[in-house]
N, C-alpha and C positions, 0 to 999 in steps of 0.2 A: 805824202801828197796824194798816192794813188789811194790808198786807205781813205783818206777822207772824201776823196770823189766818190769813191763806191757808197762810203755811209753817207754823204748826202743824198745822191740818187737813192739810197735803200729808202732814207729818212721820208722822200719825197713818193716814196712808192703805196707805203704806208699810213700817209694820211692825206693822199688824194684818192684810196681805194675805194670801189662804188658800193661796197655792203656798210661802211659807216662804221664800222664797230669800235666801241670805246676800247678795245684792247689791243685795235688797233694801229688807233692814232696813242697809245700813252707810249706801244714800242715804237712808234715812228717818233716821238717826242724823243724820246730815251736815246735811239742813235744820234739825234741831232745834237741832241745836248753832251753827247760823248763825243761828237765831232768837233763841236767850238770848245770841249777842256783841253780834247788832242791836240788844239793851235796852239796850248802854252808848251807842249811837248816840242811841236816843230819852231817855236821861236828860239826855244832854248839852243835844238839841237843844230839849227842853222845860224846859231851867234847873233838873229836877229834880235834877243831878250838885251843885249848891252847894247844894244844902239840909240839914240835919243830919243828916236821915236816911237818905239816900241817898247822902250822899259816901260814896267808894271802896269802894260795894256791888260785889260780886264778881261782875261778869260778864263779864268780860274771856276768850272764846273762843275768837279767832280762830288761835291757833295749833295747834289741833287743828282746823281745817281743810284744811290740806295734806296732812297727812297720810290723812286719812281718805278726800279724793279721789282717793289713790294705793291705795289698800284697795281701790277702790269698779272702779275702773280693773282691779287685779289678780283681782278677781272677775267682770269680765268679760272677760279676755284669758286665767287657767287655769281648764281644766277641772278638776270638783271642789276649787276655790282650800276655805282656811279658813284664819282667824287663829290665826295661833299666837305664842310667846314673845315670840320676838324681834321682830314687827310692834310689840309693845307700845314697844319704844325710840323707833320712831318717834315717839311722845308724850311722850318725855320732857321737854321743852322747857315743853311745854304743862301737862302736868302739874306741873313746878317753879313757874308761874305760877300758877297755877290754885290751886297750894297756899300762895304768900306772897300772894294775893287776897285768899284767904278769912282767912288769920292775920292781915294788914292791918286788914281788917274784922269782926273781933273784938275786936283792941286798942283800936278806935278807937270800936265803938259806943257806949259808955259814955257818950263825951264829947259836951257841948254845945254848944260853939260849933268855926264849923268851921276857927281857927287853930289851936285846940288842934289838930284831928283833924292837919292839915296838920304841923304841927310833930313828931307821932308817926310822920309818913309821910316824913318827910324823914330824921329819925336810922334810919330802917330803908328811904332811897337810893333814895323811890318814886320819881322824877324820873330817874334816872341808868337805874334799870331798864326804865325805862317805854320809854325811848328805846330802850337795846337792844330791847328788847322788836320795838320796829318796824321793828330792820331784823334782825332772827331772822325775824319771819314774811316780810319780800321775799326772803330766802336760802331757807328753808323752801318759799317761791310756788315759787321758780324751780326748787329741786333738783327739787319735786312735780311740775310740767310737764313738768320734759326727761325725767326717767326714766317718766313716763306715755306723755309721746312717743315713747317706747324702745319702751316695751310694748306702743302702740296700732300702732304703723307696722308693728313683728313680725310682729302678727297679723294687720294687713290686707296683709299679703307672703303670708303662709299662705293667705288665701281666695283668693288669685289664681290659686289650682289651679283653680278654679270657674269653668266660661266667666263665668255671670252675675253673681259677685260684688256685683257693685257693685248689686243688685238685694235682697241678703238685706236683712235690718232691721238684724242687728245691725253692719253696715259702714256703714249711714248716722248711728246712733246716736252710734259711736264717733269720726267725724267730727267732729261736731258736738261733743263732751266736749272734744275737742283743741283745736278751735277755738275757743272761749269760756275753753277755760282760756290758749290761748295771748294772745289780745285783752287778760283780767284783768291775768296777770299783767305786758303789758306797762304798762297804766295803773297800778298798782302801783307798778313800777318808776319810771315816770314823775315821779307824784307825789312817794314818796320823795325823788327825785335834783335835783324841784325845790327841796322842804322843808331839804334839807342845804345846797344852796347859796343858800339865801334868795333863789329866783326866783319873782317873781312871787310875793310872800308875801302883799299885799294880796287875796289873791284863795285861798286855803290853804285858808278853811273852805269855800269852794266849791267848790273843785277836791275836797275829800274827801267831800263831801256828795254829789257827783256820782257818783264812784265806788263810795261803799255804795249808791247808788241802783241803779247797774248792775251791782252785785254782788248784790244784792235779786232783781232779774229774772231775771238769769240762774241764781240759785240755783234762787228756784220754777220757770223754766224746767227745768230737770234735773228736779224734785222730781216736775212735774205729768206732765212728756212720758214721764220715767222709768218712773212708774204706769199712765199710759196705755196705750204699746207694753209694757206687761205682759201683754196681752190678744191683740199678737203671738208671743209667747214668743220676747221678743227673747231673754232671755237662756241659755231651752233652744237657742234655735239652734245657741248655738255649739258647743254640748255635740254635739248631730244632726249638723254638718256634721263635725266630728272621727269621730265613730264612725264615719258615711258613707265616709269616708277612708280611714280602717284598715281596715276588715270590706268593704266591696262590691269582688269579687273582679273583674279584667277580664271575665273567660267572663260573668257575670251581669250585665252593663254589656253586654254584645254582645248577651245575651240578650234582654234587656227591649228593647236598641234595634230587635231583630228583630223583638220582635214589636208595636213602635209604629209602625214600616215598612210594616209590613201592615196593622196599624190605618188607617192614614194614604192609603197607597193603594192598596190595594185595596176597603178597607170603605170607605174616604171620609166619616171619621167627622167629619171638617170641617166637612163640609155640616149637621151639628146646630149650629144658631145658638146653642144653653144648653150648650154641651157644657164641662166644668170638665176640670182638669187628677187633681183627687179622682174625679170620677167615669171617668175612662178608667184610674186605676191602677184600681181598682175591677174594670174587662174586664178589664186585662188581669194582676188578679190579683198587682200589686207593691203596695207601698206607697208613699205619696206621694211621703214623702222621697225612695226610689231613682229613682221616675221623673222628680224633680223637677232629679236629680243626672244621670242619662241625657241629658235637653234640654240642659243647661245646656254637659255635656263636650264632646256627638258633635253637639251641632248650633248653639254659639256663640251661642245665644238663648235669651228665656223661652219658657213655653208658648203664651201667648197670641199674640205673633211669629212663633211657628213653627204651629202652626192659622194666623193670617190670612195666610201665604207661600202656603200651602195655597191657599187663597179665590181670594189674587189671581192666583193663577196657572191657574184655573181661569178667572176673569173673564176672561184674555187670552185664555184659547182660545174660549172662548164668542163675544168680540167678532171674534177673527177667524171664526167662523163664521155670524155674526148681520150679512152682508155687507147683505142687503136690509134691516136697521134694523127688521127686526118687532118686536125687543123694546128697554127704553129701557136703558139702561145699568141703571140703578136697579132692575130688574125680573133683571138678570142678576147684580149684587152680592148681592141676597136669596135669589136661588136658589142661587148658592155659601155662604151659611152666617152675611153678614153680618145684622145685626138691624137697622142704620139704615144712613141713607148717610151721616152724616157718621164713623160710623166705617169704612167702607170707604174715602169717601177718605182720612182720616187714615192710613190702614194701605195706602194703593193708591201717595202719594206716597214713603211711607216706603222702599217695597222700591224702585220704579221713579223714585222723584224728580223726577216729572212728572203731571200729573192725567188720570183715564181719558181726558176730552177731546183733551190736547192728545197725548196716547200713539196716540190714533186718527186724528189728525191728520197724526202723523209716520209711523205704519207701516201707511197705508193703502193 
């Protein structure tokens, strides 16, 4: 019950959000509709599924979840994605269910006791379909993971045009979708493969109780984290780095590197300890994204990598020049631009892979 408050609120977080995005509301669909399959889970396990009034209530969901995570997927790997016609077959499966659920539980609500209902559910094959039913959604898991995997691997081949890929938001995001959906549906599978061959069946409502549990988390996991890096525009990025693509011409990639070159050494704009990567396109008059795309191409690092190269390589001249130890190390990190020392030695080991100490030690 606390699980499904949370995925409601997640659900509701997600498609009242003010930027609109269709990949938005398909994950806020997705929780929700993981929330009303979850009811069959909690009638079951609270004994309310044997009672008159709630046998074979129609919540039965889960086969419009594969598919919707493969929507949720294609609205983050095409630019300007949108649902159309033919995404709708995808649901077809789910929807035939969805509609003998609900016609089950019309025929049956009349009745009083629950052989009767049973008895109306058998001459209309509830038992036979129910089974297909669960191994439609492990086909359904599995086609929705490899063909996500299709789309997701594509697209993270395309950012690797990007020295820093692996630094944007939306290439850790999509990570992480692949990876939880690849883990599910191998439990999934598992499960399934043990229930067919009756392994380990003293142990069935456990092993499945265990699995909506960790389908639960990782569901509001997506739901909460989804809404969260909404506030990175994880998923305008991908749109920015595409245009960045097509439209930033080389000459204007040379241009801007020429004149962050100058920025860099001559001005010695390093030595600003608050200095942001927003505020130097600012000087020098680009916009973020191109000059975020300039770092990334012509000099294989972030900004802030490429500033603290800056620093430390200022620190090494300084120490060779600071032969009489007038000044401490510490006093020559803050004058090149760091703000503490433990981030200069963090960023001192990094380039040189050794600490100012032991680097003065060796090339003294």
């Amino acid at each position: 019950m606390v699980g499904l408050t949370q995925g409601l609120i997640t659900s509701i977080l997600l498609l009242t959000t003010r930027d609109k995005q269709l990949s938005q509301r398909i994950l806020g669909v997705t929780v929700l509709v993981f929330c009303i399959a979850n009811c069959r889970v909690l009638l079951h396990s609270s004994g309310l599924w044997h009672s008159v009034g709630f046998k074979y209530f129609p919540v039965g969901m889960e086969l419009f979840l594969p598919p919707l995570i493969y929507l949720y997927v294609l609205s983050l790997t095409e630019t300007n994605f949108v649902v159309r016609k033919k995404h709708l077959w995808y649901f077809a499966p789910a929807f035939f269910y969805g509609f003998y659920d609900i016609i089950l539980y019309l025929l049956v609500v009349g009745y009083d006791s629950i052989p009767a209902k049973d008895q109306v559910a058998s001459q209309l094959y509830f038992n036979q379909l129910n089974v297909l039913e669960d191994y439609l959604i492990v086909i359904l898991t599995i086609a929705s993971v490899i063909f996500s995997y299709k789309k997701i691997m594509a697209y993270l081949f395309w950012l690797k045009q990007f020295k820093q890929h692996q630094t944007f938001p939306i290439y850790g995001w999509l990570r992480s979708i692949i990876s939880w959906g690849v883990v599910l549906c191998f439990l999934l599978m598992a499960n399934q493969l043990l229930d067919t061959f009756s392994i380990t069946k003293d142990f069935g409502v456990n092993r499945w109780r265990f699995f909506n549990l960790f389908l639960a988390f990782v569901t509001y996991y997506l739901g909460f984290m989804g809404y969260k890096k909404d506030g990175l525009k994880i998923h305008e990025s991908k749109i920015n780095l595409e245009t960045l693509s097509k439209k930033l011409s080389q000459g204007h990639i040379q241009e801007v590197e020429k004149m962050l070159l100058e920025k860099l050494d001559k001005e010695a704009v390093y030595l600003d300890a608050s200095i942001t990567m927003k505020q130097l396109a600012t000087e020098l008059n680009v916009t973020y994204e191109n000059l975020s795309l300039v770092v990334n191409q012509k000099f294989d690092m972030g900004f802030r990598d490429l500033i603290n190269s800056y620093r430390v390589n200022r620190v090494k001249k300084l120490l060779c020049e600071n032969k009489n130890n007038q000044f401490s190390i510490l006093e020559l990190a803050l004058d090149s631009g760091f703000n503490s020392q433990a981030s200069f030695y963090r960023a001192f080991k990094k380039f040189e892979g050794m600490s100012p100490k032991d680097y003065m030690a060796k090339f003294s």
